[in-house]
N, CA, C and O atoms as CSV, one atom per row, in Angstrom:
chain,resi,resn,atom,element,x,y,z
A,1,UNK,N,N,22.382,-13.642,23.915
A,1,UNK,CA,C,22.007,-14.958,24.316
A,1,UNK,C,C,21.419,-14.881,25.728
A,1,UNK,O,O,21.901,-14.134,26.579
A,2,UNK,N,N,20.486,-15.582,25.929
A,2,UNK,CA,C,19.828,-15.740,27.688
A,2,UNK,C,C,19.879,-17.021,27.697
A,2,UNK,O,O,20.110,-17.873,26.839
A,3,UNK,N,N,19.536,-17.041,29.204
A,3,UNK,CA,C,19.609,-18.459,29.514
A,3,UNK,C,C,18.559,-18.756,30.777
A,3,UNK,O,O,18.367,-17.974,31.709
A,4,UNK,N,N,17.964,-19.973,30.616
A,4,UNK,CA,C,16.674,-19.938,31.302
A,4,UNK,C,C,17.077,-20.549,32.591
A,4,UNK,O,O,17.973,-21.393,32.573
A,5,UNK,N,N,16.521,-20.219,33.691
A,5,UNK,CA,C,16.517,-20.571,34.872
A,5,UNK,C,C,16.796,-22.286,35.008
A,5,UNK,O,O,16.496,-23.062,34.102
A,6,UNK,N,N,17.312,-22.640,36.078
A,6,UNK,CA,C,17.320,-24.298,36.589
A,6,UNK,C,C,16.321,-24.442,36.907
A,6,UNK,O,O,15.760,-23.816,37.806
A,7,UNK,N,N,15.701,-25.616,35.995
A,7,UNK,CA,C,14.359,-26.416,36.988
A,7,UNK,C,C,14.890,-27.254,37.930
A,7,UNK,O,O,15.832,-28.046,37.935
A,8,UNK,N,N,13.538,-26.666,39.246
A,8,UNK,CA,C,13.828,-27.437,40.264
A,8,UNK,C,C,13.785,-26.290,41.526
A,8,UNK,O,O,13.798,-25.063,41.430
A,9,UNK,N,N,13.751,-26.818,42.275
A,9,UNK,CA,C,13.796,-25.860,44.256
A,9,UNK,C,C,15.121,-24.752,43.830
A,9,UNK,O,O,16.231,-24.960,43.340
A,10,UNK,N,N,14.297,-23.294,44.345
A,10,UNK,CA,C,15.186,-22.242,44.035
A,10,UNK,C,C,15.442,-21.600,45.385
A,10,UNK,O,O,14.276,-21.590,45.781
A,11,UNK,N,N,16.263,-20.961,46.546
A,11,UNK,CA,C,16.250,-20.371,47.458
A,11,UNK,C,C,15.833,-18.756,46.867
A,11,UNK,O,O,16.543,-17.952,46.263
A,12,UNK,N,N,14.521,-18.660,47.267
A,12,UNK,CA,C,13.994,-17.439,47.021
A,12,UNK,C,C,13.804,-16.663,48.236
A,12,UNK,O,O,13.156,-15.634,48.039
A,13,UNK,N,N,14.301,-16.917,49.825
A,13,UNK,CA,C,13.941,-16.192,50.713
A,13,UNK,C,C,13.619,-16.784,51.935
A,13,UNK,O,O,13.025,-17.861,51.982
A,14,UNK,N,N,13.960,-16.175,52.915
A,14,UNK,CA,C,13.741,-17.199,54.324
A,14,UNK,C,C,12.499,-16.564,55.240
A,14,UNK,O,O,12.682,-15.346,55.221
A,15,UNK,N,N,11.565,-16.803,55.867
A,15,UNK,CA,C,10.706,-16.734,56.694
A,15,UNK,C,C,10.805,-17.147,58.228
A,15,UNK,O,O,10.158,-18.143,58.552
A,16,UNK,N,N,11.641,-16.405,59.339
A,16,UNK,CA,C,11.331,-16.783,60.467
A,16,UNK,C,C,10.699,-16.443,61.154
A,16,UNK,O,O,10.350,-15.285,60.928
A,17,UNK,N,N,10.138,-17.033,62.319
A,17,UNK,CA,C,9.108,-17.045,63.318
A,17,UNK,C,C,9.534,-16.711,64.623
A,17,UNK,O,O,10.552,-17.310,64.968
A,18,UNK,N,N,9.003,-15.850,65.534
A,18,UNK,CA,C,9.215,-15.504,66.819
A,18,UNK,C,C,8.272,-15.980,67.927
A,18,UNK,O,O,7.161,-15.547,67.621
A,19,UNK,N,N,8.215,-16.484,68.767
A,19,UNK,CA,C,7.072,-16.410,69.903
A,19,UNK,C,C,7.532,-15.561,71.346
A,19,UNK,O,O,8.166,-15.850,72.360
A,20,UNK,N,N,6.836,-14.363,70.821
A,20,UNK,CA,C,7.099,-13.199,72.084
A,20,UNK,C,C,6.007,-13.586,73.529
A,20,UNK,O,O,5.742,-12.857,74.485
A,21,UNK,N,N,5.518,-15.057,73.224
A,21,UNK,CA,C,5.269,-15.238,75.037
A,21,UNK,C,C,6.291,-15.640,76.047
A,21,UNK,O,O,5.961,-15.847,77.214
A,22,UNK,N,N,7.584,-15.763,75.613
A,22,UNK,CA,C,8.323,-16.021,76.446
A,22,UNK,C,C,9.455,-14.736,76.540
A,22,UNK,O,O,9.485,-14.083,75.497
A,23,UNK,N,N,10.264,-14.324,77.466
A,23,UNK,CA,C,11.069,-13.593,77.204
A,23,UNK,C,C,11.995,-13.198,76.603
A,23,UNK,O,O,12.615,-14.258,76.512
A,24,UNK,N,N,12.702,-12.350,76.016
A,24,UNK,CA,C,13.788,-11.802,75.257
A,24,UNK,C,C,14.876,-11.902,75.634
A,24,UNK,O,O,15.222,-11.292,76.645
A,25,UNK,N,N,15.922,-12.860,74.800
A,25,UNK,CA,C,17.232,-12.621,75.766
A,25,UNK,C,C,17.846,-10.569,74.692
A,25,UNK,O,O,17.558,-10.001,73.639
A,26,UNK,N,N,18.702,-10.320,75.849
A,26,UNK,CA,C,19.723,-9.161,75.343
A,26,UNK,C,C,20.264,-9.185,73.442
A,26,UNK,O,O,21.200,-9.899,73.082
A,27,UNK,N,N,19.655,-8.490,72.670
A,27,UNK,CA,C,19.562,-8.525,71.358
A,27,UNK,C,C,21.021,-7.309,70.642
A,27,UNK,O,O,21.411,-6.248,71.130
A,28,UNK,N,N,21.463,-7.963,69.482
A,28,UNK,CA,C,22.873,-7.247,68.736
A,28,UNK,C,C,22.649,-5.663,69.018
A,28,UNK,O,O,21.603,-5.181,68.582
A,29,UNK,N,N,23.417,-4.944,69.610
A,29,UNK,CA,C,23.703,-3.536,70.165
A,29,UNK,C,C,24.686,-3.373,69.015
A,29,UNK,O,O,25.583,-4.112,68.609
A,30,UNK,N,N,24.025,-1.581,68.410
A,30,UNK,CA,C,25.069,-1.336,67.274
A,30,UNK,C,C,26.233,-0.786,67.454
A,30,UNK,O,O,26.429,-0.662,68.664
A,31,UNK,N,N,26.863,-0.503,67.001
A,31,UNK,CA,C,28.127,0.200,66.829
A,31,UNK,C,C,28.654,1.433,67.171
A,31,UNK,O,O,29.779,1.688,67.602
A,32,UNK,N,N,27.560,2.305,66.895
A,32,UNK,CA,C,27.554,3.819,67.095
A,32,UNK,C,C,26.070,4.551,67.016
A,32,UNK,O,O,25.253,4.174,66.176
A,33,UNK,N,N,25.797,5.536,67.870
A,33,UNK,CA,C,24.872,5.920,68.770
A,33,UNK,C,C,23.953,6.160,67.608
A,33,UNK,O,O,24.243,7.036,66.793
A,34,UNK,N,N,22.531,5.219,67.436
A,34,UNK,CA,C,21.645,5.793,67.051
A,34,UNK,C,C,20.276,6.063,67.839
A,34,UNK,O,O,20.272,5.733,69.024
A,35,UNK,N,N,19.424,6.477,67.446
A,35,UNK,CA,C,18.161,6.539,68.101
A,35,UNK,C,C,17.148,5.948,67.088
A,35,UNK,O,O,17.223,6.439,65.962
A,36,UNK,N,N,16.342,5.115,67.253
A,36,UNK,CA,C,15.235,4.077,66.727
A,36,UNK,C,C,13.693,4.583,67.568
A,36,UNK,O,O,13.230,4.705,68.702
A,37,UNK,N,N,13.356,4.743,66.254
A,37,UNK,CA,C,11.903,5.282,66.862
A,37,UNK,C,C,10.969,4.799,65.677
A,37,UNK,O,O,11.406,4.530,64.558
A,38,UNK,N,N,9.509,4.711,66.078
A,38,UNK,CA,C,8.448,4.287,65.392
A,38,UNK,C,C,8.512,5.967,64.763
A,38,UNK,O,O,8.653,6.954,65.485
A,39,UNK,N,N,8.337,6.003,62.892
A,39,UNK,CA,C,8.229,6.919,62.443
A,39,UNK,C,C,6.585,6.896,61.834
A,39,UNK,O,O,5.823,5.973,61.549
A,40,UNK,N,N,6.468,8.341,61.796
A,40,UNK,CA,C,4.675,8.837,61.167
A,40,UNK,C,C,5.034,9.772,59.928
A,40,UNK,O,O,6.142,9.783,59.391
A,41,UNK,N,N,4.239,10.345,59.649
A,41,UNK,CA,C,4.064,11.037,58.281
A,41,UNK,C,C,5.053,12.412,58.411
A,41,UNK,O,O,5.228,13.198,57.480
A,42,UNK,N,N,5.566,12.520,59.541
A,42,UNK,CA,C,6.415,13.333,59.219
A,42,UNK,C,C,8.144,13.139,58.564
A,42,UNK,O,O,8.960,13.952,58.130
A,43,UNK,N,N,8.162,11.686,58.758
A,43,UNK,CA,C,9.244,11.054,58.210
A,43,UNK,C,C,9.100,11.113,56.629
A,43,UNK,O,O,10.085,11.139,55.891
A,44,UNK,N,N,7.690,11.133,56.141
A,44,UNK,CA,C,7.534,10.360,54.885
A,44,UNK,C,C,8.789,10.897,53.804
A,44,UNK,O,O,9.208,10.058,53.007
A,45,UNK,N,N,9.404,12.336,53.776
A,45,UNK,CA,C,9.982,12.713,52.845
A,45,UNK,C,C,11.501,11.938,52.991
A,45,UNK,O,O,12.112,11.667,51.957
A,46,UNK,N,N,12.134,11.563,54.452
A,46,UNK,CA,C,13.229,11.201,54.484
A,46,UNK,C,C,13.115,9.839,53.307
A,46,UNK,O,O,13.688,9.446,52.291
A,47,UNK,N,N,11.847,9.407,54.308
A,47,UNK,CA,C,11.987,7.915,53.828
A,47,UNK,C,C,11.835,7.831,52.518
A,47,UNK,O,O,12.607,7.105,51.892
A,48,UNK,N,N,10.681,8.645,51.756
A,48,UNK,CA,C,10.563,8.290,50.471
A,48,UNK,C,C,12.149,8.442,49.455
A,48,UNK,O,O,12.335,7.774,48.438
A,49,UNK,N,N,13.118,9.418,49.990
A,49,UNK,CA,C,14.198,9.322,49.393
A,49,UNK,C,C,15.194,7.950,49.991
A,49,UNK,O,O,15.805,7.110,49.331
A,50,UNK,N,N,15.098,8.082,51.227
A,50,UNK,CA,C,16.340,6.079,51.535
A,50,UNK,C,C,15.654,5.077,50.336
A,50,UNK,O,O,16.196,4.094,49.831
A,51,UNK,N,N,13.950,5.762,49.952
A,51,UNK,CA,C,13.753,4.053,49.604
A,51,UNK,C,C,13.724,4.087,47.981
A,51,UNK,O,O,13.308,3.208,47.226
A,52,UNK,N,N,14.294,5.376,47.653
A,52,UNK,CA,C,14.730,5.579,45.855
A,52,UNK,C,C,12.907,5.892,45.342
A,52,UNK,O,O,12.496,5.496,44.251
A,53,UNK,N,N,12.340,6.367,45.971
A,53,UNK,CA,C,10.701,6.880,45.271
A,53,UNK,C,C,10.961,8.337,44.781
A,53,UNK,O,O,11.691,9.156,45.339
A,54,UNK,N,N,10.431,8.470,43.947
A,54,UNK,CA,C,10.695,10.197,43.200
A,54,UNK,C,C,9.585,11.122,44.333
A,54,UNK,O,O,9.707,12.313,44.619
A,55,UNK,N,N,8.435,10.100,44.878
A,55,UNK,CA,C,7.805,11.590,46.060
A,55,UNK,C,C,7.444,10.683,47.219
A,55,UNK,O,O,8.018,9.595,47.189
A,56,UNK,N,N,6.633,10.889,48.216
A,56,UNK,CA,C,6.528,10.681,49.526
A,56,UNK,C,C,5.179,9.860,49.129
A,56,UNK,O,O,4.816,9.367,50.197
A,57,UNK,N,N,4.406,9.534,48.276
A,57,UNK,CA,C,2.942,9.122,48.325
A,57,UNK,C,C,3.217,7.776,48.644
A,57,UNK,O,O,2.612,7.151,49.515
A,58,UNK,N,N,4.193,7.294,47.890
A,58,UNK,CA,C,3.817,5.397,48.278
A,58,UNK,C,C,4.052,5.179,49.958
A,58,UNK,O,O,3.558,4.299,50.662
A,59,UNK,N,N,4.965,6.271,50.352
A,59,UNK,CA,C,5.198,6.371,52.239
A,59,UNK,C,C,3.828,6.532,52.784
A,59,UNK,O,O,3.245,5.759,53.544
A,60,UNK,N,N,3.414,7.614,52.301
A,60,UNK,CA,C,1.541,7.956,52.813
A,60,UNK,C,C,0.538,7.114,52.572
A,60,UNK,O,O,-0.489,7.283,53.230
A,61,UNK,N,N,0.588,6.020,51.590
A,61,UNK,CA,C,0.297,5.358,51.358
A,61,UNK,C,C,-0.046,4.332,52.176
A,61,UNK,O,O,-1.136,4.244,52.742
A,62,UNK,N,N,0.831,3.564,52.258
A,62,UNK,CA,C,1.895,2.880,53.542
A,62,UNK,C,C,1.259,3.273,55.033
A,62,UNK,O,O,0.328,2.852,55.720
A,63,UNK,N,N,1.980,4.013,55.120
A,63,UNK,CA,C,0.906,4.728,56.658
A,63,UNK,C,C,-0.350,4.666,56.736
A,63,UNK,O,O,-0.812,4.105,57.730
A,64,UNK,N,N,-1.065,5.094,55.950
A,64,UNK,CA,C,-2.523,4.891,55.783
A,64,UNK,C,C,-3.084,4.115,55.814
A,64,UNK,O,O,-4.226,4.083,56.271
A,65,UNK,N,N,-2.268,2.901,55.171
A,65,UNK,CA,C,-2.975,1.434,55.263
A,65,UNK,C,C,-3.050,0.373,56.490
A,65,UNK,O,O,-3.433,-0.797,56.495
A,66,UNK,N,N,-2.300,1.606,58.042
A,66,UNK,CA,C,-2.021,0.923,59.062
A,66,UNK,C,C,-0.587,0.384,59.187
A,66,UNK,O,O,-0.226,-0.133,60.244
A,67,UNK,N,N,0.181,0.486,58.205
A,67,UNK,CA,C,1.322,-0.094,58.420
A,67,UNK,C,C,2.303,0.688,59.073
A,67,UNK,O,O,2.310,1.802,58.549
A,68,UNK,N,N,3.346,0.579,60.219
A,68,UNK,CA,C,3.997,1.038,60.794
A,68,UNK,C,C,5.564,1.400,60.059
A,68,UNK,O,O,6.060,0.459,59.440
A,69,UNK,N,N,6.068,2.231,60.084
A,69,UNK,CA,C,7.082,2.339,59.893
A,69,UNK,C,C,8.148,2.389,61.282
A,69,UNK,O,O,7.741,2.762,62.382
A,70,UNK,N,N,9.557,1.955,61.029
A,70,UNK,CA,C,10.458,2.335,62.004
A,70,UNK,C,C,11.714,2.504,61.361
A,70,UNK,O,O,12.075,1.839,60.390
A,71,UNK,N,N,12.618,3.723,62.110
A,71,UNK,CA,C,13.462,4.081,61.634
A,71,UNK,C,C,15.065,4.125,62.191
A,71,UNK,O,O,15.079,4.428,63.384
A,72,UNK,N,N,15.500,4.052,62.010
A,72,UNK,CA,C,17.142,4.348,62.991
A,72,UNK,C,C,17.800,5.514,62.293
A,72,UNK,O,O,18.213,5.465,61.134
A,73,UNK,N,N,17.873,6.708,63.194
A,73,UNK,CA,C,18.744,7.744,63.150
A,73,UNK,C,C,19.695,8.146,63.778
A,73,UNK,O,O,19.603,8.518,64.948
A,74,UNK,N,N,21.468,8.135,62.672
A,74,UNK,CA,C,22.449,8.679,62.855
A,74,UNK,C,C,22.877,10.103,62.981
A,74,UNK,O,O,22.369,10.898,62.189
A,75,UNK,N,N,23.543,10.445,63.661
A,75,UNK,CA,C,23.435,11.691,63.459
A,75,UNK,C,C,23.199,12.867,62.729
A,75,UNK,O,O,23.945,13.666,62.164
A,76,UNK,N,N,21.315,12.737,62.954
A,76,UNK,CA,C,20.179,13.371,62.318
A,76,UNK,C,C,19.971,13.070,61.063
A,76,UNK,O,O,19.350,13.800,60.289
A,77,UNK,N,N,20.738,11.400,60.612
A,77,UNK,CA,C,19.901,11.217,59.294
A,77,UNK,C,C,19.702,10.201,59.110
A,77,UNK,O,O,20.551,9.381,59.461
A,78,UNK,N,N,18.694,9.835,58.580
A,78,UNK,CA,C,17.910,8.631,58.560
A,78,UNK,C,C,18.948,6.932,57.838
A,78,UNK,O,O,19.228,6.629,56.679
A,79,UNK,N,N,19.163,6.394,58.825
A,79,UNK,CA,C,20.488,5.462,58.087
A,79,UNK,C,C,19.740,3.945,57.719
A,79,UNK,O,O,19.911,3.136,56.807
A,80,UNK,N,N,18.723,3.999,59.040
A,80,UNK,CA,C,17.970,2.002,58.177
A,80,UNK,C,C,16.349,2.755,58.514
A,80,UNK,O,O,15.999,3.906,58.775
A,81,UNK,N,N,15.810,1.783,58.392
A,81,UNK,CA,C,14.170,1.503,57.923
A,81,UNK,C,C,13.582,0.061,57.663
A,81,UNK,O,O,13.970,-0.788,56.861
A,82,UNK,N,N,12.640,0.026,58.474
A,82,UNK,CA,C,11.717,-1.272,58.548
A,82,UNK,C,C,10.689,-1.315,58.408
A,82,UNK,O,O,10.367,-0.952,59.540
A,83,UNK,N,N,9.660,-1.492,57.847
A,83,UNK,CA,C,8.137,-1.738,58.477
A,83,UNK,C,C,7.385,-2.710,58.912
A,83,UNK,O,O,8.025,-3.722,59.195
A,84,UNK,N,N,6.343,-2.765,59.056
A,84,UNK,CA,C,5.736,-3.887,59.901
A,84,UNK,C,C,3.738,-4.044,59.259
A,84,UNK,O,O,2.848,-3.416,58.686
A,85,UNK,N,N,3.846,-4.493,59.481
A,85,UNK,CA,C,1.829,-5.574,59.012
A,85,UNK,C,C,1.602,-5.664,59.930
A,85,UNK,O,O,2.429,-5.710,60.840
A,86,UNK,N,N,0.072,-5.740,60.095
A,86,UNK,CA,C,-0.998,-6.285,61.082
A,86,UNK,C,C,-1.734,-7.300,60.597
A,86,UNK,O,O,-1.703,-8.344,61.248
A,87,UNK,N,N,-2.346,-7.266,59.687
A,87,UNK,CA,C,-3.310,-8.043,58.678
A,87,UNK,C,C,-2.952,-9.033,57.943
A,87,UNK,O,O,-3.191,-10.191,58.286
A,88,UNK,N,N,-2.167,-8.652,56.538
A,88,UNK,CA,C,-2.377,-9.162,55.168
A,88,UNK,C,C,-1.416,-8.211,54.692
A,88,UNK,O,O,-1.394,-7.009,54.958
A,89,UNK,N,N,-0.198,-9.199,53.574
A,89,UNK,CA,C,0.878,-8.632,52.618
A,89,UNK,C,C,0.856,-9.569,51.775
A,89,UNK,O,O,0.443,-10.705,52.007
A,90,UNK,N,N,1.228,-9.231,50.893
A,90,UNK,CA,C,1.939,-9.947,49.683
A,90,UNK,C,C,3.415,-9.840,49.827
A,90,UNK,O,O,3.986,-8.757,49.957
A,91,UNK,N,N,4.055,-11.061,49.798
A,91,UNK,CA,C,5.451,-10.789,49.711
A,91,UNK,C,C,5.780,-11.673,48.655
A,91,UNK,O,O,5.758,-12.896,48.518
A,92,UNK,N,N,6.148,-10.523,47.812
A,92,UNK,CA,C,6.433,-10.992,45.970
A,92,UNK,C,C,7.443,-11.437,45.885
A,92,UNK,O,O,7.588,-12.097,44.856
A,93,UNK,N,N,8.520,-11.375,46.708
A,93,UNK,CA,C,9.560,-11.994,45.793
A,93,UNK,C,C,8.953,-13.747,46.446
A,93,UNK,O,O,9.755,-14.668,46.291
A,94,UNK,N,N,7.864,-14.006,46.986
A,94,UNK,CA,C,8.124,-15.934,47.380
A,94,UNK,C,C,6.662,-15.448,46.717
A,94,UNK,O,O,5.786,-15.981,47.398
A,95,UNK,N,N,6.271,-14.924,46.023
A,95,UNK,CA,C,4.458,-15.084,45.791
A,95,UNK,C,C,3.378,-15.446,46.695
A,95,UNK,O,O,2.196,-15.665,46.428
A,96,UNK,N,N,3.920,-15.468,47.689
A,96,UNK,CA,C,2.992,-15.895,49.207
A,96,UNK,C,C,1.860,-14.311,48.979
A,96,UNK,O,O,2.143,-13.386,48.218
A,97,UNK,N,N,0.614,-14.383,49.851
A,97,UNK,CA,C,0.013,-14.001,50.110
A,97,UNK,C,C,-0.243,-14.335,51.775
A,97,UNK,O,O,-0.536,-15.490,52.085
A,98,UNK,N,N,-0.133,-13.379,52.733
A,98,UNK,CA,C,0.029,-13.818,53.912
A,98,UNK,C,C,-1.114,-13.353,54.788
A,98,UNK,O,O,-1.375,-12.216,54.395
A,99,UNK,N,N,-2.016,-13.715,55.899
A,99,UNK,CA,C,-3.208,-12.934,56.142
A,99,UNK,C,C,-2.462,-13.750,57.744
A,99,UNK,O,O,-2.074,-14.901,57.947
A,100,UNK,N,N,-2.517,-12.502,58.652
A,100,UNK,CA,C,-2.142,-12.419,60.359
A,100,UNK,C,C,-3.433,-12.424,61.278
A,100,UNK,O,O,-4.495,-11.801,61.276
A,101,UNK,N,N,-2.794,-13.521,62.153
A,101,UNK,CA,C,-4.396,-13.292,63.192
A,101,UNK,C,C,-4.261,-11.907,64.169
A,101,UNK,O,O,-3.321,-11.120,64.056
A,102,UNK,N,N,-4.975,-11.804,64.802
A,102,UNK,CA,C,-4.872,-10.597,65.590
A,102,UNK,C,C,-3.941,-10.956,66.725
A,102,UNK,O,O,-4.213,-11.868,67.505
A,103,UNK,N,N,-2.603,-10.074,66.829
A,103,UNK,CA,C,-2.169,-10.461,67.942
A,103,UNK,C,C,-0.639,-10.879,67.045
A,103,UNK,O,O,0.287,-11.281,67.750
A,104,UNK,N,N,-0.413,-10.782,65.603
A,104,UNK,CA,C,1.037,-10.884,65.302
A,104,UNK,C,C,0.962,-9.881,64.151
A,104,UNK,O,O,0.166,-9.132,63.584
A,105,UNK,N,N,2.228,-10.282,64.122
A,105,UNK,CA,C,2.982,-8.912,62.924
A,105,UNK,C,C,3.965,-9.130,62.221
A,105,UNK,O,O,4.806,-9.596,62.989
A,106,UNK,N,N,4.672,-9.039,60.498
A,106,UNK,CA,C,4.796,-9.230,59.814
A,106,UNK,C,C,6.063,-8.135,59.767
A,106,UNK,O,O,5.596,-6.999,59.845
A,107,UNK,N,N,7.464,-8.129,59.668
A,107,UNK,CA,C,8.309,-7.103,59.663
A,107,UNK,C,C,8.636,-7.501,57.985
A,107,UNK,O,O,8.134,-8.405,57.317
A,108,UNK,N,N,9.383,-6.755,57.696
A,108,UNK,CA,C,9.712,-6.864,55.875
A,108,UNK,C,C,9.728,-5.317,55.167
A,108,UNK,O,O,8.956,-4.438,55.549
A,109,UNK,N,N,10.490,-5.160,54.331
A,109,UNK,CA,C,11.464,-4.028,53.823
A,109,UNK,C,C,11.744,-3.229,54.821
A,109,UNK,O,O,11.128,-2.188,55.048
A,110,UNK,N,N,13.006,-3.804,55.704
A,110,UNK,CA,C,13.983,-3.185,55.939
A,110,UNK,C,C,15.440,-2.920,55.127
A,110,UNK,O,O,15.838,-3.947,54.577
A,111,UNK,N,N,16.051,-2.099,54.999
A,111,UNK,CA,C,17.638,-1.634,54.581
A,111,UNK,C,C,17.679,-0.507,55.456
A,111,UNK,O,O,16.902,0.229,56.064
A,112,UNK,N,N,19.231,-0.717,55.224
A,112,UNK,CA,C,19.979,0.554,55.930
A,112,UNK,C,C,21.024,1.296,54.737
A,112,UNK,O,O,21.734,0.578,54.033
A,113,UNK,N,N,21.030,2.280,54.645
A,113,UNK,CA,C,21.170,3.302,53.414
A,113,UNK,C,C,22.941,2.901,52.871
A,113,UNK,O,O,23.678,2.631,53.819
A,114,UNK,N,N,23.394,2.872,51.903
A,114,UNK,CA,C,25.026,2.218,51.471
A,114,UNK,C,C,25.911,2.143,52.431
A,114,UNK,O,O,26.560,1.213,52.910
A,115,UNK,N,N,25.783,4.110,52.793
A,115,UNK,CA,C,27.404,4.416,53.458
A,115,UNK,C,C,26.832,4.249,54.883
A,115,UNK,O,O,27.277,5.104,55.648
A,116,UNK,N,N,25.878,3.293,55.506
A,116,UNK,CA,C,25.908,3.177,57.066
A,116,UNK,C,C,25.523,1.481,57.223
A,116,UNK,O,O,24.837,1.110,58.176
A,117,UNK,N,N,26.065,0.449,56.132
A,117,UNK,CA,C,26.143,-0.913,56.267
A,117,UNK,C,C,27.309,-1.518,56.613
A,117,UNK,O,O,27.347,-2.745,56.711
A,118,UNK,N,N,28.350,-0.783,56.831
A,118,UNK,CA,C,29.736,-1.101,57.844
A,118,UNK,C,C,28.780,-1.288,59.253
A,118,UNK,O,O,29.284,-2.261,59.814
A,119,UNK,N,N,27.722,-0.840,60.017
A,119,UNK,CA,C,27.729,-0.772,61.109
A,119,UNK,C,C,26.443,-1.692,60.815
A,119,UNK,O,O,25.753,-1.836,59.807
A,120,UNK,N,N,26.383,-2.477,62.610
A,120,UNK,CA,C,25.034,-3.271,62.368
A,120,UNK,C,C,24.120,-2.855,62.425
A,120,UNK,O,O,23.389,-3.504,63.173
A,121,UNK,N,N,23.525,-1.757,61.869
A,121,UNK,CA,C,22.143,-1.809,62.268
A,121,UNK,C,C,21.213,-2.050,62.018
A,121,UNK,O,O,20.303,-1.692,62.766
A,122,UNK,N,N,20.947,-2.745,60.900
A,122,UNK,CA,C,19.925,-3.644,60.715
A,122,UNK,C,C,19.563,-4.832,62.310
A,122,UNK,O,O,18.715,-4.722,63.196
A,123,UNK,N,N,20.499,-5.741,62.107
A,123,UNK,CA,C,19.953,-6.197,63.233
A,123,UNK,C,C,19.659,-5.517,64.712
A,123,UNK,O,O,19.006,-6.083,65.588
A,124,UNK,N,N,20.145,-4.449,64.815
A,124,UNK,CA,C,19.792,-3.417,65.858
A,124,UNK,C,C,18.282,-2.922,65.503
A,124,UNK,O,O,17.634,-2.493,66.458
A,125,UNK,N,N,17.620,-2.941,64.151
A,125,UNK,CA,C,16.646,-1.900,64.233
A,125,UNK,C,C,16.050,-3.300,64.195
A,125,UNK,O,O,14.948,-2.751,64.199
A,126,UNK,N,N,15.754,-4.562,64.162
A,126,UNK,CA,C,14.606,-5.658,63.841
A,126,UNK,C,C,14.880,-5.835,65.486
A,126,UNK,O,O,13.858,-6.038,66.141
A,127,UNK,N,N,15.988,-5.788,66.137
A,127,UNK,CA,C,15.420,-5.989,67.574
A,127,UNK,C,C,14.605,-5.196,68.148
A,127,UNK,O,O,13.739,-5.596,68.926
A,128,UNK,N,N,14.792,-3.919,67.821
A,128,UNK,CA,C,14.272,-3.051,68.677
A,128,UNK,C,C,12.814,-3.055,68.110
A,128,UNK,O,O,11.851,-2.743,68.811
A,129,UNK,N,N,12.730,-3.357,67.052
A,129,UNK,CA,C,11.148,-3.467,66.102
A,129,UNK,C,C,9.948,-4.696,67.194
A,129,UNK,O,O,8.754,-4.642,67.488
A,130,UNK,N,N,11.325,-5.911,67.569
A,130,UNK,CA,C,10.544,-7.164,68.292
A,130,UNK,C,C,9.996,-6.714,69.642
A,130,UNK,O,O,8.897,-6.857,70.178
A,131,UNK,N,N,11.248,-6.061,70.049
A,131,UNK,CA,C,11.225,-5.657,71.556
A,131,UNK,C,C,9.994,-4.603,71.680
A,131,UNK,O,O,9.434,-4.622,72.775
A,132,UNK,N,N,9.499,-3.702,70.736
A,132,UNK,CA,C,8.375,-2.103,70.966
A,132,UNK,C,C,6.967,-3.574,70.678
A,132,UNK,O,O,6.050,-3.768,71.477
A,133,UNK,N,N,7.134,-4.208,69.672
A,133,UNK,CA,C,5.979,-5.191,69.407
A,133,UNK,C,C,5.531,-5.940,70.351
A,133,UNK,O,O,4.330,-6.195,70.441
A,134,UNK,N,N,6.660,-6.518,71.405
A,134,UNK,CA,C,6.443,-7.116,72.526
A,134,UNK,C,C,5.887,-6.326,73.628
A,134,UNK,O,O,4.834,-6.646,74.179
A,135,UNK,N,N,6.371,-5.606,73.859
A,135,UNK,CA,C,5.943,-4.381,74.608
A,135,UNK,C,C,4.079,-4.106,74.705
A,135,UNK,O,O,3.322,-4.169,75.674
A,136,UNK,N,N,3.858,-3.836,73.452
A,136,UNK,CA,C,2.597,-3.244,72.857
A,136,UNK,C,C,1.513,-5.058,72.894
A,136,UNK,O,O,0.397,-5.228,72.405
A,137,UNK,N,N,2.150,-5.825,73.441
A,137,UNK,CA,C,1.298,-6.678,73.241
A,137,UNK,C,C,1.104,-7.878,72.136
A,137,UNK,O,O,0.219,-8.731,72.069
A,138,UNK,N,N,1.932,-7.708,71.523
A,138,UNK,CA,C,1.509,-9.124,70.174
A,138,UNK,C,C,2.420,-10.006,70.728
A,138,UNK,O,O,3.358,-9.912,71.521
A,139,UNK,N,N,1.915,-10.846,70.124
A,139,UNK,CA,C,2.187,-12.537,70.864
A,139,UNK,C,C,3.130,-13.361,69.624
A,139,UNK,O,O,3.609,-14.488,69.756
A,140,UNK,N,N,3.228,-12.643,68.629
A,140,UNK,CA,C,3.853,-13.303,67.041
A,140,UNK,C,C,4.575,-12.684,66.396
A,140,UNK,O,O,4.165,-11.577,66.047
A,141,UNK,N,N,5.705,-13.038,66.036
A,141,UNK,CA,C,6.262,-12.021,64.897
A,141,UNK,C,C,6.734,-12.562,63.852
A,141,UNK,O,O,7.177,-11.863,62.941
């Protein structure tokens, strides 16, 4: 037997907004010592396994198309992951189609791997994602 969805307004996902012209207050500090760095193609193999892909192409992929990756590493292994837009995404689970002016950026598929979601670092790695973006100049996130 199935059963069909409720008609009517569904919570499919939240969208917030940043304005990095004003300053940053002090953002969630994790738990235990990682290091967060903007990752390149030499990551691609970690990542393609955190993100359950059988090879590294959809990572190269990804990179290629301008999109940034960032990573947080526990002692020497890759525990969350984020990336980031310049342009234009599709974000399927709301069916939006999204196109960025120059000057903001788009964060979306981040996780942090099973056995390292006791600790915060998710919100540790989207700060540090706002804070390198601010840094570098964009005005939006």
């Amino acid at each position: 037997m199935s059963t069909t969805p409720e008609p009517g307004p569904q919570h499919v996902g939240t969208l917030w907004l940043l304005d990095l012209s004003e300053p940053l207050l002090i953002g969630p500090l994790p738990r235990v010592e990682v290091h967060f760095q903007r990752a390149g193609s030499e990551a691609a193999f970690s990542l393609s396994q955190a993100m359950g892909f059988s090879s590294p192409e959809e990572v190269y992929k990804r990179l290629d198309g301008g999109k940034h990756c960032y990573i947080g590493i526990v002692d020497g292994i890759l525990a969350t992951y984020g990336r980031v837009t310049f342009d234009k995404e599709l974000i399927g689970e709301l069916r939006l189609h999204i196109h960025l002016p120059s000057g903001e950026a788009y964060i979306w598929d981040c996780a942090t791997l099973p056995e390292y979601r006791v600790l915060p670092l998710y919100p540790s790695l989207v700060w540090h994602i706002v804070r390198d973006l601010q840094a570098r100049g964009l005005k939006r996130i």
